[in-house]
LUMRO-782738 format. One record per residue (C-alpha): residue number from 1; y, z, x negated. Coordinates in Angstrom, 1 decimal. Each point is the difference from the previous one (the first is absolute). Layout:
residues N
num, py, pz, px
NUM, Y, Z, X $
...
This chain:
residues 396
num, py, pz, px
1, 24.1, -7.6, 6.4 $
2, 2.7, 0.5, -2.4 $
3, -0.3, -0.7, -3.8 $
4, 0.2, 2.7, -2.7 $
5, 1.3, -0.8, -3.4 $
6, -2.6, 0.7, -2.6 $
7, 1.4, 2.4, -2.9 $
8, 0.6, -2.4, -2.9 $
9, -2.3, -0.7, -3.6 $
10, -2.4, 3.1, 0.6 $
11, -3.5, -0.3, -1.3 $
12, -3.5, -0.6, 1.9 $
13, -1.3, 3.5, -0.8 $
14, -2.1, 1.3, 2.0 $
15, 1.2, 2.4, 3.2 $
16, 0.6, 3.9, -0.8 $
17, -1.8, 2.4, 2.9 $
18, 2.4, -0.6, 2.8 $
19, 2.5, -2.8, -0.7 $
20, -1.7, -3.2, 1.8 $
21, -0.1, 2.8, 3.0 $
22, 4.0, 0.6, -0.7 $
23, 0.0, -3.9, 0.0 $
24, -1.2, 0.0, 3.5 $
25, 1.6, 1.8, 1.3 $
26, 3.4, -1.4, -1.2 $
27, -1.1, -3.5, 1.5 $
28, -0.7, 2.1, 3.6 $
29, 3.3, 1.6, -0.3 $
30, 1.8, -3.4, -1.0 $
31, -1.3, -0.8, 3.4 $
32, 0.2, 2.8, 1.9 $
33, -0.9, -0.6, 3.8 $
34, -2.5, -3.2, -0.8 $
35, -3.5, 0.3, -0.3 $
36, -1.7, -1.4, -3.4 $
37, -3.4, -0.9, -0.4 $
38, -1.5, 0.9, -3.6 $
39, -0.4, -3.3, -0.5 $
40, 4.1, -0.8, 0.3 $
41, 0.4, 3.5, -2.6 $
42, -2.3, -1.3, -2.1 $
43, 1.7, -3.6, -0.3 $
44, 3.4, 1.6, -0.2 $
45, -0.9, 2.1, -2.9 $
46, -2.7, -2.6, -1.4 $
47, -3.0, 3.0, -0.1 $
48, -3.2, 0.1, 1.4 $
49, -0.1, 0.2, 3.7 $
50, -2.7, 2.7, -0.2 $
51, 2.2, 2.4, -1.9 $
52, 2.6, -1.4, 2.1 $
53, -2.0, 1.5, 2.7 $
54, -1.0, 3.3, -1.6 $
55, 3.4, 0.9, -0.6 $
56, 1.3, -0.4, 3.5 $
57, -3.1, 2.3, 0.9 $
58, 1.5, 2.5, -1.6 $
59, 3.9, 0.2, 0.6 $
60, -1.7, 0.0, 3.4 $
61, -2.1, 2.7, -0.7 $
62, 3.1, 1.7, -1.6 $
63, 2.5, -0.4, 3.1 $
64, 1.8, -3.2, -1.8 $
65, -1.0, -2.6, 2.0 $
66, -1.7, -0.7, 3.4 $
67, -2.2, -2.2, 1.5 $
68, -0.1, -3.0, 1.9 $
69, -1.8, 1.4, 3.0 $
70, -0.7, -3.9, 1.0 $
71, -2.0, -2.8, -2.3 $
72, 0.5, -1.3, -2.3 $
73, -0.1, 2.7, -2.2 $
74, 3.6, 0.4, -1.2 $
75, 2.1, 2.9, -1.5 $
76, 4.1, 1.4, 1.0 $
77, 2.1, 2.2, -1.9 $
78, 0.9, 3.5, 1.4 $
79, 3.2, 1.7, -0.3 $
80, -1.4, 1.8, -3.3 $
81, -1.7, -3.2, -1.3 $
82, 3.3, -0.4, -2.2 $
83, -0.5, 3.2, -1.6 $
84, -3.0, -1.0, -1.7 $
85, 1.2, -3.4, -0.8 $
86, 0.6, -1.6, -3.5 $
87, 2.9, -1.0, -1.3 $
88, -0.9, -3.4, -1.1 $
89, -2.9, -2.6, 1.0 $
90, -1.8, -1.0, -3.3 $
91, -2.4, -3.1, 1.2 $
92, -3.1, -0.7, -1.7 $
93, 0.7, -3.4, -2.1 $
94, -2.2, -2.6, 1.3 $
95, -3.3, -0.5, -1.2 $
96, 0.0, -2.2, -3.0 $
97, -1.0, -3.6, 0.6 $
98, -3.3, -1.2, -1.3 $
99, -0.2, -1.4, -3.6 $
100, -0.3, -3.8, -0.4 $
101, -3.7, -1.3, -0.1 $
102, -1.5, -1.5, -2.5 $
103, -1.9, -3.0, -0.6 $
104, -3.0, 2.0, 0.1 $
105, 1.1, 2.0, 3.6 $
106, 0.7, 3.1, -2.0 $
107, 2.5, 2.3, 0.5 $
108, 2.3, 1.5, -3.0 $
109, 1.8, 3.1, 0.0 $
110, -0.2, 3.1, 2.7 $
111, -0.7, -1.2, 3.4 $
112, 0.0, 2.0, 3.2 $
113, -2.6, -0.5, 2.3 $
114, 1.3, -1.4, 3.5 $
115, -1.5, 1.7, 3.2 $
116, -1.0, -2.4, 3.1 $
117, 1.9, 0.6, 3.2 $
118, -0.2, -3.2, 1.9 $
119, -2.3, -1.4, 1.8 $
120, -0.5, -3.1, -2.1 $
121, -2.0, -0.6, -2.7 $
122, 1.8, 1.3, -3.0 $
123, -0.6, -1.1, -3.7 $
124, -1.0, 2.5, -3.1 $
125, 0.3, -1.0, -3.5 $
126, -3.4, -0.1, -1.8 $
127, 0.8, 1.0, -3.2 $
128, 2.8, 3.1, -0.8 $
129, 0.7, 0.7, -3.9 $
130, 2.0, 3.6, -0.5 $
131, 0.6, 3.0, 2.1 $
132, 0.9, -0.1, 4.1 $
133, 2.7, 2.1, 1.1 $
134, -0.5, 3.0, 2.6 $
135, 2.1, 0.7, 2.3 $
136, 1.2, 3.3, -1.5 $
137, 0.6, -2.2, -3.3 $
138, -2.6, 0.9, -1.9 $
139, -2.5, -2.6, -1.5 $
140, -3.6, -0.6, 1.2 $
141, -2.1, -2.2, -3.0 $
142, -2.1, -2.4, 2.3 $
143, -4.6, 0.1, -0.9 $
144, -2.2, -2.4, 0.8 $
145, -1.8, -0.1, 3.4 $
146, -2.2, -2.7, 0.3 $
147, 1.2, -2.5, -2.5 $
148, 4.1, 0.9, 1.2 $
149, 2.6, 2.3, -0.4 $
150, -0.6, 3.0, 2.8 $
151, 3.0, -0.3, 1.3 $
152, -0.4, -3.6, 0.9 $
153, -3.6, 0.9, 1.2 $
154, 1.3, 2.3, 2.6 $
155, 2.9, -2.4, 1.2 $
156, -2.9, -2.4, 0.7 $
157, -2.0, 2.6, 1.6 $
158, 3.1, 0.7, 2.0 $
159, 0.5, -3.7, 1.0 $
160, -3.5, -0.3, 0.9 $
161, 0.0, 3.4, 2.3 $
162, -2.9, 1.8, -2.1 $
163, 0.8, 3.7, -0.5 $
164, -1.0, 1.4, -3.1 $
165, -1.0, 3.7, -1.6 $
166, 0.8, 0.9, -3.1 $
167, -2.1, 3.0, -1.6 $
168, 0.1, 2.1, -3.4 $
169, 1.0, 3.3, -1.0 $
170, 4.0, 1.1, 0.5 $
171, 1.5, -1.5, -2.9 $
172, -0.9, -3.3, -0.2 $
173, 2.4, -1.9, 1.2 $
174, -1.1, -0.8, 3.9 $
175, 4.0, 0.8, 1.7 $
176, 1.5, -2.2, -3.1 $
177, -2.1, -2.7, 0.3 $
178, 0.6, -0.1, 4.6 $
179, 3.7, 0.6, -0.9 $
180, 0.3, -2.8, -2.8 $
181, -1.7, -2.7, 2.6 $
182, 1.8, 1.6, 2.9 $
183, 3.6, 0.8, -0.1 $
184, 0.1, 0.4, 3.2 $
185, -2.8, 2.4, 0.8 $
186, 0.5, 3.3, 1.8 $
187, -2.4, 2.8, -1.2 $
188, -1.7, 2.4, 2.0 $
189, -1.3, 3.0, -2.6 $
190, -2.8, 1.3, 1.7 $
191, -2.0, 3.2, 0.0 $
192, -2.1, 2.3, 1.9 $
193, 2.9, 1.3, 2.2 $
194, 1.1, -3.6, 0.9 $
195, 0.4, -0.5, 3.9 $
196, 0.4, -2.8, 2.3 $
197, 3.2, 0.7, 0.5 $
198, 0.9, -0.7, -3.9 $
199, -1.0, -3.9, 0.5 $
200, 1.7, -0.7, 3.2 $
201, 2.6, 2.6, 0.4 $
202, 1.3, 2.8, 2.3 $
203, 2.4, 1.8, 2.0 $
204, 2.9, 1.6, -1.7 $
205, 2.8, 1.7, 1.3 $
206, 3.6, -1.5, 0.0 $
207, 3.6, 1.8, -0.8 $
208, 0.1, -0.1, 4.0 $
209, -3.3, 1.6, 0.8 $
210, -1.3, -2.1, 0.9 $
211, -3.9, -2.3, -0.9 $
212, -0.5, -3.2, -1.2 $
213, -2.9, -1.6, -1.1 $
214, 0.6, -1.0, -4.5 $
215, -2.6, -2.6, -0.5 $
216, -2.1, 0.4, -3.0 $
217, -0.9, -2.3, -3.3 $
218, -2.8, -1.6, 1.6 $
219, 2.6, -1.4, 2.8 $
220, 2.3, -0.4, -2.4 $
221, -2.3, -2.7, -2.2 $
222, -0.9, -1.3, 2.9 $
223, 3.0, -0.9, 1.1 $
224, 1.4, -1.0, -2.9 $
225, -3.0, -2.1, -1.1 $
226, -0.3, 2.2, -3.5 $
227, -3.3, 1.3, -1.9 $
228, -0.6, 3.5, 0.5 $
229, -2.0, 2.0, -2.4 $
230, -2.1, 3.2, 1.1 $
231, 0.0, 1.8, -3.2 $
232, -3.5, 1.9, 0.0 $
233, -1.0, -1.2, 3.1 $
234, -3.3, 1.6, -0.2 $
235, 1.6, 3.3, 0.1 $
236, 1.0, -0.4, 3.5 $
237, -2.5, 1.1, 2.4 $
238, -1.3, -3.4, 1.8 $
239, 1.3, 1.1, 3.6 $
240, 3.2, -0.6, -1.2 $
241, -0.1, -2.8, -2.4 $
242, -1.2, -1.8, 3.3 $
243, 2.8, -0.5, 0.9 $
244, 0.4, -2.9, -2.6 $
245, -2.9, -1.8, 1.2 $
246, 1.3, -2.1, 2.6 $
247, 2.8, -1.1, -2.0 $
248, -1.7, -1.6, -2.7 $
249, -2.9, -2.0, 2.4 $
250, 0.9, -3.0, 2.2 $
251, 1.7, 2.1, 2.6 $
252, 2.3, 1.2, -2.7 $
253, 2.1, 1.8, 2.7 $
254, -0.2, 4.2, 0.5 $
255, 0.8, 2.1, 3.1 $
256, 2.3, 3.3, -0.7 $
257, -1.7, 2.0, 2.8 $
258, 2.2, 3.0, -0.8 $
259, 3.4, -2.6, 0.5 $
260, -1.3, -0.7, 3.7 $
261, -2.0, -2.6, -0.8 $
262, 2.2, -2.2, -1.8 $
263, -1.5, -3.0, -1.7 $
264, 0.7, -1.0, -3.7 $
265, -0.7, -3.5, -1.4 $
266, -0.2, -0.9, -3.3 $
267, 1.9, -2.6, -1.3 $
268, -0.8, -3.2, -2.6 $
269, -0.7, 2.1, -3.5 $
270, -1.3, 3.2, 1.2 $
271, -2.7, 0.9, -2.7 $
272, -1.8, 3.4, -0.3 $
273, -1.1, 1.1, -3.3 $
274, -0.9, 3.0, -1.5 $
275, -1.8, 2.5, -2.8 $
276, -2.6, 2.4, -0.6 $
277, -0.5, 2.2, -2.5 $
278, -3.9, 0.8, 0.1 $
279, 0.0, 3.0, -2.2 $
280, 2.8, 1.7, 2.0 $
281, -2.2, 3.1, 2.1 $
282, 0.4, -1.0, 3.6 $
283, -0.1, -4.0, -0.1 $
284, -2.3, -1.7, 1.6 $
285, -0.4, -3.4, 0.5 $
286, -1.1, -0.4, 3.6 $
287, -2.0, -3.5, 1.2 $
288, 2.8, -0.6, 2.7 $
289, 2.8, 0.0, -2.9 $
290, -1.9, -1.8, -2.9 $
291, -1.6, -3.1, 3.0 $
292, 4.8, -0.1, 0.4 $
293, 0.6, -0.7, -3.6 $
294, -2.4, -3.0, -1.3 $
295, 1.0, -0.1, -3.3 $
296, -0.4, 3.4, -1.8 $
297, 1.5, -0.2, -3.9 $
298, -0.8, 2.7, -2.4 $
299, 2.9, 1.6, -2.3 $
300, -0.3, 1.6, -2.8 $
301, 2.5, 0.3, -3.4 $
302, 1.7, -2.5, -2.0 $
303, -0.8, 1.7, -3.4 $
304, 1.3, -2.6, -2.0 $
305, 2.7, -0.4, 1.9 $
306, 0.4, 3.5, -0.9 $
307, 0.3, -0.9, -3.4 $
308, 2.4, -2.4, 0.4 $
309, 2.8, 2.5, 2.0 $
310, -0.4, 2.0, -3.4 $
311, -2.2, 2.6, 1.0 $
312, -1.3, 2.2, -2.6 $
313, -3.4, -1.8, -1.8 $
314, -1.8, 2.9, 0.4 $
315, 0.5, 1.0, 3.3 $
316, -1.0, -3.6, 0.8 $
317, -2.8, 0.7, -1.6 $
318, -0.9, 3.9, 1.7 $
319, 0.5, -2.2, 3.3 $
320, -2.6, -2.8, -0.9 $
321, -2.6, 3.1, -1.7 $
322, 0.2, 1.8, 3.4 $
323, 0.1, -3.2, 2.3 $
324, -3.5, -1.0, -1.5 $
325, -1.2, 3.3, 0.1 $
326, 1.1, 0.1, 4.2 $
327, -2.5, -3.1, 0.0 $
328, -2.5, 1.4, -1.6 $
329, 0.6, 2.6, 2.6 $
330, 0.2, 3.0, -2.7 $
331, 3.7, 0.8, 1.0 $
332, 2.0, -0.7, 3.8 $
333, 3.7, -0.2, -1.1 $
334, 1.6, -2.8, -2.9 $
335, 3.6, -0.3, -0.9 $
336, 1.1, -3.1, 2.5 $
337, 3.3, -2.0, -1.0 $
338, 2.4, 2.1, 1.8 $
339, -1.1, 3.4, -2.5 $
340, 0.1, -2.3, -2.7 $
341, 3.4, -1.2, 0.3 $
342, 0.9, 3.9, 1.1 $
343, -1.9, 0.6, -3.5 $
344, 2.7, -2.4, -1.4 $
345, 3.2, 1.5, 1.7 $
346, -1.1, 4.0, -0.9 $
347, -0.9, -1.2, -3.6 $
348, 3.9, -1.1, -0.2 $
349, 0.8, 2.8, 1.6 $
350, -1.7, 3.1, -1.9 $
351, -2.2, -1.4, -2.6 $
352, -3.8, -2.1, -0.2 $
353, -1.5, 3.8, -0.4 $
354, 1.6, 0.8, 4.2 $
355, -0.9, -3.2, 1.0 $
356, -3.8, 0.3, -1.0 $
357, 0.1, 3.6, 1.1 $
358, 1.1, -1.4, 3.1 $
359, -3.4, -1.8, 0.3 $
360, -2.1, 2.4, -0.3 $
361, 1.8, 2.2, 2.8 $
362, 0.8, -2.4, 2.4 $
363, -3.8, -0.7, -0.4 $
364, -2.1, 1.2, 2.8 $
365, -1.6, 3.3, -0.5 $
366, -3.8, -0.7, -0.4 $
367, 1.1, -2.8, -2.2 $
368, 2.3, 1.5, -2.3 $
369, -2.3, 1.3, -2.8 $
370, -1.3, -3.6, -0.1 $
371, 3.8, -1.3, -0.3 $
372, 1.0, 2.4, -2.9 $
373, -2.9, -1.0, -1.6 $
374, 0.9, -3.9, -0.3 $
375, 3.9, 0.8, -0.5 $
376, -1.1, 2.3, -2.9 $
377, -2.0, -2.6, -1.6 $
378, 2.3, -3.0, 1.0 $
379, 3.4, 2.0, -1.8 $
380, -2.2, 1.8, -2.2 $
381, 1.8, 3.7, 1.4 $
382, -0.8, 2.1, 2.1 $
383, 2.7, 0.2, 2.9 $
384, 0.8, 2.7, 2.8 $
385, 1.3, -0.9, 3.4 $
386, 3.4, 0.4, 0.7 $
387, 1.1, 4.0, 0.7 $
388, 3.0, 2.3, 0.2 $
389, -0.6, 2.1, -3.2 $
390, 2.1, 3.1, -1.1 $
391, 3.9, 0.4, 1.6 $
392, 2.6, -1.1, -1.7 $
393, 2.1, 2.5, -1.3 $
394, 3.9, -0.3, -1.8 $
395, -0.1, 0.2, -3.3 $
396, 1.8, 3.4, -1.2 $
């Protein structure tokens, strides 16, 4: 495999739509007439192998590249594959290396969790101080589960092979938290249209007519030994999410009927986890998936975190009024972190008046009397939610 000279001194941002699949294929075309594996893109290029994967997905799915027809799975360039490709390989920079301990066994400074993918027994820090990096670069501010940071909580979980459900309303934080312990996880986003097909994969048709079988991100964390996260699993009817089951007990091996039978094993690190949103209409938490994960963790907001990203006081505040008031059962919808921090971005955007205006319409119907209420008290006006008014004319 040849090498590609990285483009010199550009900045770790974070990917535009389409560029890490431009990336791919340049690596594919750079090799034209050898089959990679996502896992030789991904090292190239320094990237999750799970995007890695996703992205060859779709230049197949776009006529740019074909498929292996023979495992492993592993990816060639077509004659068009160039045609997509960037001009220039920007790698990922490495990970950066842990701080120094302490005398204490602390940590100083941002760390970044470390996923598990060996067999052997791996070793977590007990004590992070600071933000851990995601892998799309943003930063996740580790909470206490059980006396440790959450993020080393889950490693350990990992390590010991416990799955684990986390629950709360959207919002809360439940992908940033599996993403901040997990860089290597592969999502699945489920809902009630999710098929079988969507863990393990299908047929798709190649540039030459003709089928071959595209494995799915269950096989893919399988073979990869990576966590995979099924993002409101409880939305998925249970036929399906079946599937998973014999994965995650001791058998930890499936059978792709529709691939003739073939047998996948997982390998050292496999780890299923995933969330559930119990307020969403249509979830339901079935005994066969909750007896899977033995270690359910409830989510809800950070507000003081909140607070101290430089959200707006008193939107904090409307957020807390209406969160005790969901207790108390009197309302079902409060402000989680992710509308706070939209609050935030809309306030810099078109003024504290939008923003709170934004609240109340964004708030669910049978709700939103209740939520203009506490934002009228809270900023002590009376605010509309956002609407077109009257069109805007030249001036004569």
């Amino acid at each position: 495999m040849t090498t590609t000279t990285p483009a010199p001194a550009v900045p770790a941002a974070r990917l535009r739509n389409g560029e890490l699949r431009a990336m791919v294929a340049k690596v594919l075309s750079d090799n034209a007439g050898t089959a990679l594996t996502p896992r030789a893109i991904a090292n190239t290029l320094n990237r999750s192998s799970g995007a890695v994967g996703n992205a060859c997905k779709a230049l197949v799915d776009q006529g740019k590249a074909e498929v292996r027809p023979d495992p492993p799975l592993a990816y060639r360039a077509t004659a068009t594959t160039a045609s997509v490709a960037a001009s220039t390989i920007t790698p990922a920079p490495p990970l950066p290396p842990r701080t120094r301990r302490t005398k204490r066994g602390t940590l100083s400074g941002p760390s970044t969790a470390t996923p598990v993918n060996t067999g052997a027994p791996a070793t977590t820090s007990s004590t992070v101080s600071g933000p851990v990096l995601r892998p799309n670069g943003t930063e996740y501010h580790p909470r206490l589960l059980s006396g440790m940071p959450d993020v080393i909580a889950l490693q350990r979980l990992r390590e010991a092979g416990v799955s684990a459900l986390f629950y709360g309303p959207p919002g809360t934080g439940k992908t940033s938290v599996v993403e901040a312990a997990f860089p290597d996880c592969i999502t699945v986003q489920g809902d009630g249209d999710t098929v079988v097909a969507d863990f393990v994969g299908d047929y798709t048709k190649t540039p030459d007519g003709e089928f071959v079988f595209v494995h799915g991100p269950l096989v893919r964390a399988m073979r990869e030994g990576a966590a995979l996260f099924i993002d409101d699993a409880t939305l998925i009817p249970p036929t399906v999410l079946a599937v998973v089951y014999p994965a995650m007990d001791g058998r930890r091996q499936i059978v792709i009927k529709a691939n003739g039978g073939e047998i996948v094993d997982a390998a050292p690190g496999f780890y299923v986890i995933a969330g559930h949103n119990p307020g969403v209409h249509g979830a339901v938490l079935t005994d066969a998936l909750a007896s899977r994960f033995s270690v359910q963790v409830q989510v809800s907001s950070d507000y003081e975190l909140a607070e101290q990203l430089g959200v707006d006081r008193k939107a904090v505040r409307v957020a807390r009024n209406l969160s005790t008031r969901q207790e108390r059962g009197e309302v079902g919808w409060a402000p989680q972190l992710r509308e706070l921090l939209a609050f935030k971005k809309i306030s810099a955007v078109l003024g504290v008046d939008a923003a709170a205006g934004n609240l109340v319409g964004i708030a669910p119907e049978e709700d939103r009397a209740t939520v203009a209420a506490v934002v009228r008290d809270t900023f002590g006006r009376t605010v509309e939610p956002l609407a077109l008014g009257a069109r805007v004319t030249a001036k004569p």
